[in-house]
C-alpha positions in Angstrom: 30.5 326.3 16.0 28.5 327.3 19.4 27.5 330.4 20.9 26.3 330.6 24.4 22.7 329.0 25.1 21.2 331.3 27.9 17.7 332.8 26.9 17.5 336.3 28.1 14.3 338.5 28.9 14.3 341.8 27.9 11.3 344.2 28.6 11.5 347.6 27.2 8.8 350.7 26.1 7.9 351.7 22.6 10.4 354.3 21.2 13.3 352.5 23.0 16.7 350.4 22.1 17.1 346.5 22.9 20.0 344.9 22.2 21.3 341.5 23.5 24.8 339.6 23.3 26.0 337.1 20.7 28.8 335.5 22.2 30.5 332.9 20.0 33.4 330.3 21.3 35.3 330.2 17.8 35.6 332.7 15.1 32.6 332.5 12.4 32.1 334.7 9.1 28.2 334.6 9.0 26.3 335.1 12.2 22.1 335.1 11.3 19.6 336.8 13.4 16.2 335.0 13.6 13.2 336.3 14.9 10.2 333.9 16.4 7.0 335.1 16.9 4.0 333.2 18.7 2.3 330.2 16.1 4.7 330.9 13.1 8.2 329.3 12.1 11.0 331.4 12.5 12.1 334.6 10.2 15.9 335.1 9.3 16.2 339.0 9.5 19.7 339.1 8.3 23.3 337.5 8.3 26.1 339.8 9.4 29.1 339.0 7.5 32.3 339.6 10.2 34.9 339.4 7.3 33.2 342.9 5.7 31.5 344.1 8.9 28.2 344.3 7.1 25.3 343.2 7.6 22.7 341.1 4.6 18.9 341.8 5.1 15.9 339.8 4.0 13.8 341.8 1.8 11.4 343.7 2.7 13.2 344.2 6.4 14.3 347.6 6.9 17.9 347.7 7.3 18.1 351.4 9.7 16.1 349.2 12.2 18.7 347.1 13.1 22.7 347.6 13.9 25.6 345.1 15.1 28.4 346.0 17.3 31.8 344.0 17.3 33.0 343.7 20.6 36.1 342.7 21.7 37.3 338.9 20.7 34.5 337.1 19.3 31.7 338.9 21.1 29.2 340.9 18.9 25.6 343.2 20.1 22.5 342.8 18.5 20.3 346.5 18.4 17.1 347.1 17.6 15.9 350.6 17.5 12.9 352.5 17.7 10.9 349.5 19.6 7.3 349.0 18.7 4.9 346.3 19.5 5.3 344.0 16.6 8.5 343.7 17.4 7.9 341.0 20.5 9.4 337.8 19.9 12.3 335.6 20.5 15.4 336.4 18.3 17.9 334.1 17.8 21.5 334.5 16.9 22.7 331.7 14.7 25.6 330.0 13.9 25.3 326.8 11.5 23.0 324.5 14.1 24.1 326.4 17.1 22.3 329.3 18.5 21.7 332.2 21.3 18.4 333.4 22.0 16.5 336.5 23.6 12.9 337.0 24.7 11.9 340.8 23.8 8.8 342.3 24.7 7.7 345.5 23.9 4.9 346.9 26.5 3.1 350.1 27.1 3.1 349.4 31.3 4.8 351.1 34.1 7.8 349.2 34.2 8.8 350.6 37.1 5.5 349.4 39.1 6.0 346.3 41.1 5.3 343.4 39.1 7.3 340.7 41.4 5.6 337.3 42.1 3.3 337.6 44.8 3.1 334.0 46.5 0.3 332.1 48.7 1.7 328.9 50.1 -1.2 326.0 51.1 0.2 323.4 53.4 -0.9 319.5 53.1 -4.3 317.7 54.7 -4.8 315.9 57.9 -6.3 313.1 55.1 -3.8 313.2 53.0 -0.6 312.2 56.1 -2.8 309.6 57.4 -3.7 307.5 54.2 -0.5 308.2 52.3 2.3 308.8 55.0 3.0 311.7 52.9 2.5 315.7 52.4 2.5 317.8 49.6 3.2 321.3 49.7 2.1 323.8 46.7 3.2 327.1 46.0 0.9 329.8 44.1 2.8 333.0 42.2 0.5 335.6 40.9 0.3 339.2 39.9 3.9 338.7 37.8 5.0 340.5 34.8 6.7 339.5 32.1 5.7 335.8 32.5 9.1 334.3 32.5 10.0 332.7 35.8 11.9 329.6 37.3 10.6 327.8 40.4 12.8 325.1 42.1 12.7 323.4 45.5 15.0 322.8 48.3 15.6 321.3 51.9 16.3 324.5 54.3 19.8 324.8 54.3 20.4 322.3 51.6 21.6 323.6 47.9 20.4 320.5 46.2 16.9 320.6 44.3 14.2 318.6 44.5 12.1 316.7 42.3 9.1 318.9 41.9 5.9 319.5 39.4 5.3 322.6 37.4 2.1 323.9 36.6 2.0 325.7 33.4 2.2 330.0 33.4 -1.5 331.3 32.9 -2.2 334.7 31.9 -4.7 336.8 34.3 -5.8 339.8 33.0 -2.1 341.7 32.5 -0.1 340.0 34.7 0.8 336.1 34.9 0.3 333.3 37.4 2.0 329.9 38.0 2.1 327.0 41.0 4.6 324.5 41.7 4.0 321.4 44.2 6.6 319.2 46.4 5.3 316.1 47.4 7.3 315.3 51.1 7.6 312.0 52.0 7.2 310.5 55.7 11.6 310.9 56.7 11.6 314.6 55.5 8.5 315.8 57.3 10.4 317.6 60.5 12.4 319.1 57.9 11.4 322.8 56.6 11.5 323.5 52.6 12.3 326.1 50.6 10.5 327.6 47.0 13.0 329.3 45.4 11.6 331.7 42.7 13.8 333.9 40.1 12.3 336.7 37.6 13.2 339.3 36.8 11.3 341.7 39.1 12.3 340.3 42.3 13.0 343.4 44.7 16.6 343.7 44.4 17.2 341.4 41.9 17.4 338.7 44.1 16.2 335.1 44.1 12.9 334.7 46.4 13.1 331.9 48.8 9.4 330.8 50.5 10.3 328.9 53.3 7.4 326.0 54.2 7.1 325.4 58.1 8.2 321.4 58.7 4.5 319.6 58.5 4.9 317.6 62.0 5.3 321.3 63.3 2.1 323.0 61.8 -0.2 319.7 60.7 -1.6 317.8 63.5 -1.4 313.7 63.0 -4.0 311.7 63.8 -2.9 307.9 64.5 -4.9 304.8 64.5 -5.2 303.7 68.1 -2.8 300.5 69.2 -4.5 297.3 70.8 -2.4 295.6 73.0 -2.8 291.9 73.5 -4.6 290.6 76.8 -1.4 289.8 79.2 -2.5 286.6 81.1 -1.2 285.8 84.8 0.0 282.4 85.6 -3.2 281.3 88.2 -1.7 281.3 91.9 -1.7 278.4 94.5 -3.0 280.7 97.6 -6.3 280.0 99.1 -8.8 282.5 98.6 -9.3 285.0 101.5 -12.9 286.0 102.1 -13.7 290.1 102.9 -17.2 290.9 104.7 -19.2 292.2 102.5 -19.8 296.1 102.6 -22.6 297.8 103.7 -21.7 300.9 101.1 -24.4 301.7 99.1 -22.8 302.1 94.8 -21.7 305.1 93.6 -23.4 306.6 90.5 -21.7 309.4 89.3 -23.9 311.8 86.6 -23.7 311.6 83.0 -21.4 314.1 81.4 -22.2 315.9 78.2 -19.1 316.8 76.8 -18.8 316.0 73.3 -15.9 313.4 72.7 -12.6 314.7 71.4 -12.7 313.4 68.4 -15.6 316.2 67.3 -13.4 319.1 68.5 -12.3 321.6 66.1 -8.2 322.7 65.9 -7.5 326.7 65.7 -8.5 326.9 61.8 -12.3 326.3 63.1 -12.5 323.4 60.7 -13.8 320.1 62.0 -11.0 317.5 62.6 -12.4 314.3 60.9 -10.9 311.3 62.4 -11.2 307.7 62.4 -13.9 307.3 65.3 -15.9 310.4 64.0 -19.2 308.1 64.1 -19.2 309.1 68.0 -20.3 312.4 67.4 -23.9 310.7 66.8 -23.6 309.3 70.6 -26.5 311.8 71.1 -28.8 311.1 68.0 -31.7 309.6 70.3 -32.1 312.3 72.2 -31.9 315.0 69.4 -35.0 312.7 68.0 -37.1 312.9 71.5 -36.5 316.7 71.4 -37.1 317.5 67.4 -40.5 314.8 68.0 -42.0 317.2 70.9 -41.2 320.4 69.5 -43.5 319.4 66.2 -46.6 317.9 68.2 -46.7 321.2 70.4 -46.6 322.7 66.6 -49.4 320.8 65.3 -51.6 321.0 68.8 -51.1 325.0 68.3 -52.1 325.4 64.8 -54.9 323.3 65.6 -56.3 325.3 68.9 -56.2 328.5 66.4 -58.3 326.9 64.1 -60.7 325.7 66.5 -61.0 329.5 68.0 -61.5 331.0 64.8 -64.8 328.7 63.6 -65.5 329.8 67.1 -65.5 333.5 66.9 -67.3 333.5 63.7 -70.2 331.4 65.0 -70.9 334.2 67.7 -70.2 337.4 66.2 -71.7 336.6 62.8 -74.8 339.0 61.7 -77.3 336.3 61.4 -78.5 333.3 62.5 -80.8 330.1 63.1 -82.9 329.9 65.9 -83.6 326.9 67.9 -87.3 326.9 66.4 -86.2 327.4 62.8 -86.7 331.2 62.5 -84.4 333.7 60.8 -83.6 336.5 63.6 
């Protein structure tokens, strides 16, 4: 026997009606309903028997809580009425080892408030191209509700997905958050990516699709400079020719102070840390001579205060010693 295996996720309010499908692909006389709740095994609730179109509970479940509906061929509706909290779970329709299951969850929220994913997408480090000629993009969903959701990757305008990693769904608060990450190896990186994300509360009802920027477009590379081996010249058989020597006096030309490019920031105003980033240091000495004078003139100031203040109290002081020994 077999039913259809999709899960479904249904959300409803307290006071309402849920029902979901049971649609089997051969006839069958007892179809059980099984709830599962969080941390406990699964609860048969009842077996409908389709020869009598009646349904068997469990005892002690209450029997006006719950109604099937015979569809047409071999299609049948689970109900539950009069929703209340403890009845969230999973509930399984059951057919020998074969089964159909539905998430319900009963909430007291605004349903109608929107509870889509909200994503943040982080794009890969300059440190992370250059030692592993790769780049990883990750994709962060928050603020959802209910926490079911599917995240896949793709190529832009490519309908095959990629191998990815999940991150498990964390709760925050009321709502739910989740990341995915697509490591991109060296040939795709021109190429732009897509995170695809389906729940329920999408706007529309349609499938969200993040599109990452192509990292060669948006991450600047820094590579390793080349060294080209010394070219040598066969020597030449022409006699030397001799120039007067000039009377020009050399050219100096000033110093600049420019920092070298390596210690320039890109737009984020981050420092680009690259491979020669020891010449930033180039002017250490003189940073030294400067920090040095600016402490002596310190330490001659504090000094010239404390000289004038034994001063002033020598000569403004009440009373004194005379040169011949005599209090005045």
């Amino acid at each position: 026997m077999q039913v259809s295996s999709n899960l479904m996720l249904i959300t409803s309010k307290p006071g309402e009606t849920a029902s979901f499908p049971c649609d089997l692909t051969q006839g069958a006389t007892y179809i059980h309903l099984y709830k599962h709740e969080e941390g406990m095994a699964p609860r048969r609730l009842f077996y409908y028997d389709s020869y009598n179109s009646k349904p068997v509970f469990e005892s002690g479940i209450n029997g006006a809580k719950y109604h099937v509906y015979k569809g047409t061929g071999r299609s049948y509706t689970f109900a539950i009425l009069n929703l209340q909290q403890s009845d969230s779970g999973i509930y399984y329709c059951a057919i020998w080892d074969k089964h159909v299951g539905a998430k319900l969850i009963v909430t007291d929220r605004d349903l109608a408030a929107d509870t889509s994913p909200k994503p943040t997408i982080f794009l890969p480090s300059i440190a992370e191209i250059n030692h592993d000629n790769a780049g990883t993009y990750l994709c962060l969903l928050e603020k959802f509700f209910p926490d079911v959701i599917t995240v896949s990757w793709r190529v832009k305008n490519d309908k095959r997905a990629l191998p990815s990693q999940q991150g498990n769904t964390m709760k925050t608060n009321d709502t739910y958050m989740k990341f995915s990450w697509l490591t991109v190896t060296e040939n795709s990186m021109d190429k732009q990516h897509v995170c695809v994300v389906k729940h329920k509360k999408n706007i529309g009802g349609i499938d969200q699709e993040i599109i990452f920027p192509s990292i060669k477009e948006v991450v600047p590379t820094t590579e390793p400079p080349t060294t080209e081996p010394p070219t040598t010249e066969p020597p030449t058989t022409e006699p030397p020719t001799t120039e007067p020597p000039t009377t020009e006096p050399p050219t100096t030309e000033p110093p600049t102070t420019e920092p070298p490019n390596d210690c320039l920031t890109d737009e984020s105003g981050k420092f680009l840390y690259r491979f020669a980033f020891m010449s930033c240091f180039s002017t250490l000495p003189l940073q030294l001579v400067n920090t040095s004078a600016y402490y002596t003139y310190l330490l001659l100031l504090l000094m010239s205060t404390g000289y004038f203040a034994v001063i002033t109290s020598c000569v403004f002081r009440r009373t004194g010693v005379c040169c011949d020994g005599k209090i005045s």
